[in-house]
C-alpha positions as CSV (number, residue, x, y, z in Angstrom):
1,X,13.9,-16.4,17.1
2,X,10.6,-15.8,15.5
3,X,10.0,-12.8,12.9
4,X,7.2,-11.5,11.3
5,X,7.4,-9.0,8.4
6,X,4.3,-7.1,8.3
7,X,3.6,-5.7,5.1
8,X,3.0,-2.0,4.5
9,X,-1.0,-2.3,4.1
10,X,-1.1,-4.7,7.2
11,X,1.2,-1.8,9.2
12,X,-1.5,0.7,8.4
13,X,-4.4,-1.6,9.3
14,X,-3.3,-2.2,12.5
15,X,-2.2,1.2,13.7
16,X,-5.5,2.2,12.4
17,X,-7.6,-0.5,14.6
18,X,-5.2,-0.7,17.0
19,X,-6.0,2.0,19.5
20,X,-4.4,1.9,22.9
21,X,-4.7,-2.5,22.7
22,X,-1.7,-5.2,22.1
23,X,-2.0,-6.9,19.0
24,X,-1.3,-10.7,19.8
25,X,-1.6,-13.5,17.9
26,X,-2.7,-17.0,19.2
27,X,-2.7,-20.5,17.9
28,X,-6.8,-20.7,18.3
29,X,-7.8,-24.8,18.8
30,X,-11.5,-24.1,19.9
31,X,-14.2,-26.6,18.1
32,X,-11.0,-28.0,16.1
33,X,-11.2,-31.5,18.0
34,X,-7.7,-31.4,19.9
35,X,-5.1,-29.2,20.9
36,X,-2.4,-30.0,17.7
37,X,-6.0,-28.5,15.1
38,X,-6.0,-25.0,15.1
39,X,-5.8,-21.6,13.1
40,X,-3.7,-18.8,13.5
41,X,-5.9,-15.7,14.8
42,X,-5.0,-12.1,15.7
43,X,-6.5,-10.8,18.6
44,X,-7.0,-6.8,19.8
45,X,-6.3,-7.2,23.7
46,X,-6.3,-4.6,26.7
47,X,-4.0,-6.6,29.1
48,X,-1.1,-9.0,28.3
49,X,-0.9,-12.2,30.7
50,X,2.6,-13.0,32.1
51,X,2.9,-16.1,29.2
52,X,2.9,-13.5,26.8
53,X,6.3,-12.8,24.7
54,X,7.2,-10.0,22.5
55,X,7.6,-11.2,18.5
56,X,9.8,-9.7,16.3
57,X,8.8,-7.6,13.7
58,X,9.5,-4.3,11.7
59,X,6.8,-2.2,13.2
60,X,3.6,-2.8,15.2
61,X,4.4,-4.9,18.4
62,X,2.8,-8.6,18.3
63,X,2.6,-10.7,21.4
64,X,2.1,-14.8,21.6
65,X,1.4,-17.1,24.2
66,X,4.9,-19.2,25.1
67,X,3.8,-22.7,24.6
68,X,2.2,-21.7,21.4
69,X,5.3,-20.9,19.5
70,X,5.9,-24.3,18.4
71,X,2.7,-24.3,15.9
72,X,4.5,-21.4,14.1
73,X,7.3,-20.8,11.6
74,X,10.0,-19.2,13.0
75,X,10.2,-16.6,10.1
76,X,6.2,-15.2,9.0
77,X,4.4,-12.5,6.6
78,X,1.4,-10.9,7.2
79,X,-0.4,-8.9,5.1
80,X,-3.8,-8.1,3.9
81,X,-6.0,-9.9,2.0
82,X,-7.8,-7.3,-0.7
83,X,-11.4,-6.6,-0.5
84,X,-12.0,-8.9,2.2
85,X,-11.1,-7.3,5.6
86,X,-9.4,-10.1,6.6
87,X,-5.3,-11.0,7.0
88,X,-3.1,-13.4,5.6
89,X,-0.1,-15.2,7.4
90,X,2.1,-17.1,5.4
91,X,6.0,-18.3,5.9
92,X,8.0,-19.0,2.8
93,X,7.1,-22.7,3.8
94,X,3.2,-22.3,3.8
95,X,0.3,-20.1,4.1
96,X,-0.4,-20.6,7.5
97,X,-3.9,-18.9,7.4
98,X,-5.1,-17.6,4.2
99,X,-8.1,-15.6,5.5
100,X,-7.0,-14.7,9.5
101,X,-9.7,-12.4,11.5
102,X,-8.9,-9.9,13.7
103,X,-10.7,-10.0,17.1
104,X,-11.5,-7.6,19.5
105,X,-11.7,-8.9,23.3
Protein backbone atom coordinates (compact mmCIF):
# COMPACT_ATOMS: atom_id res chain seq x y z
CA UNK A 1 0.00 0.00 0.00
CA UNK A 2 1.27 3.38 -0.85
CA UNK A 3 2.31 6.03 2.01
CA UNK A 4 3.21 9.35 2.02
CA UNK A 5 4.73 11.12 5.09
CA UNK A 6 4.05 14.70 4.79
CA UNK A 7 6.30 16.74 6.66
CA UNK A 8 5.15 19.26 9.19
CA UNK A 9 5.86 22.44 6.92
CA UNK A 10 4.16 20.63 3.93
CA UNK A 11 0.97 19.77 6.48
CA UNK A 12 0.77 23.55 7.05
CA UNK A 13 1.15 24.50 3.43
CA UNK A 14 -1.54 22.60 2.33
CA UNK A 15 -4.21 23.24 4.95
CA UNK A 16 -3.36 26.72 4.30
CA UNK A 17 -3.94 26.56 0.30
CA UNK A 18 -6.16 24.00 0.54
CA UNK A 19 -9.55 25.44 0.99
CA UNK A 20 -12.56 23.32 0.55
CA UNK A 21 -10.40 21.36 -2.77
CA UNK A 22 -8.81 17.58 -2.82
CA UNK A 23 -5.26 17.60 -2.95
CA UNK A 24 -4.29 14.88 -5.65
CA UNK A 25 -1.24 14.09 -7.00
CA UNK A 26 -0.77 12.90 -10.71
CA UNK A 27 1.99 11.43 -12.71
CA UNK A 28 1.90 14.63 -15.30
CA UNK A 29 3.33 13.14 -19.05
CA UNK A 30 2.25 16.38 -21.05
CA UNK A 31 5.11 17.70 -23.66
CA UNK A 32 7.33 14.71 -22.11
CA UNK A 33 7.25 12.64 -25.48
CA UNK A 34 5.40 9.42 -24.22
CA UNK A 35 3.38 8.19 -21.50
CA UNK A 36 6.40 6.22 -19.31
CA UNK A 37 8.29 10.53 -19.21
CA UNK A 38 6.69 12.40 -16.71
CA UNK A 39 6.89 14.41 -13.35
CA UNK A 40 5.17 14.04 -10.31
CA UNK A 41 2.68 17.23 -9.78
CA UNK A 42 0.20 18.16 -7.04
CA UNK A 43 -2.87 19.45 -8.07
CA UNK A 44 -5.73 21.68 -5.97
CA UNK A 45 -9.08 20.04 -7.46
CA UNK A 46 -12.90 20.70 -6.74
CA UNK A 47 -14.32 17.20 -7.87
CA UNK A 48 -12.60 13.79 -7.64
CA UNK A 49 -13.30 11.41 -10.80
CA UNK A 50 -14.32 7.77 -9.98
CA UNK A 51 -10.35 6.60 -10.90
CA UNK A 52 -9.46 8.49 -8.06
CA UNK A 53 -8.04 6.52 -4.79
CA UNK A 54 -7.40 7.69 -1.42
CA UNK A 55 -3.30 7.59 -0.42
CA UNK A 56 -2.11 7.05 2.76
CA UNK A 57 -0.73 9.55 4.73
CA UNK A 58 -0.45 11.15 8.33
CA UNK A 59 -2.68 14.06 7.74
CA UNK A 60 -3.99 16.05 4.73
CA UNK A 61 -5.93 13.54 2.37
CA UNK A 62 -4.08 12.95 -1.12
CA UNK A 63 -5.85 11.34 -4.04
CA UNK A 64 -4.15 9.58 -7.40
CA UNK A 65 -5.46 8.37 -10.43
CA UNK A 66 -5.39 4.21 -10.34
CA UNK A 67 -3.35 3.36 -13.33
CA UNK A 68 -0.88 5.96 -12.22
CA UNK A 69 0.29 4.17 -9.17
CA UNK A 70 2.78 2.24 -10.83
CA UNK A 71 5.17 5.38 -11.66
CA UNK A 72 5.36 5.83 -7.82
CA UNK A 73 7.23 4.36 -4.79
CA UNK A 74 5.12 2.70 -2.67
CA UNK A 75 6.53 4.52 0.47
CA UNK A 76 7.06 8.73 -0.28
CA UNK A 77 8.03 12.24 1.60
CA UNK A 78 6.85 15.39 0.83
CA UNK A 79 7.90 18.35 2.12
CA UNK A 80 8.78 21.83 1.26
CA UNK A 81 11.47 23.15 -0.50
CA UNK A 82 12.75 26.58 1.35
CA UNK A 83 12.43 29.85 -0.20
CA UNK A 84 11.10 28.54 -3.33
CA UNK A 85 7.26 27.94 -2.97
CA UNK A 86 7.59 24.75 -4.46
CA UNK A 87 7.43 20.85 -2.92
CA UNK A 88 9.67 18.17 -2.87
CA UNK A 89 8.74 14.34 -3.19
CA UNK A 90 11.34 11.95 -2.57
CA UNK A 91 11.20 7.98 -1.44
CA UNK A 92 14.18 6.63 0.48
CA UNK A 93 15.03 5.30 -3.15
CA UNK A 94 15.02 8.68 -5.08
CA UNK A 95 13.92 12.12 -5.20
CA UNK A 96 11.13 11.70 -7.29
CA UNK A 97 10.65 15.57 -8.02
CA UNK A 98 12.92 17.89 -6.54
CA UNK A 99 10.96 21.13 -7.23
CA UNK A 100 6.99 19.79 -7.62
CA UNK A 101 4.32 22.83 -8.27
CA UNK A 102 1.13 22.97 -6.86
CA UNK A 103 -1.68 23.63 -9.27
CA UNK A 104 -4.94 25.03 -8.96
CA UNK A 105 -7.64 23.68 -11.60
Amino acid sequence: MMNVTLTKRAIEHLRRVQGNKHVKLIYDTDGCGCAVNGVPVLLLIDELDEHDVAIETNDVPIWMEKHQLIFFDDQMTLDVVDGAGCFQLKSPNQILNPRMSLVER
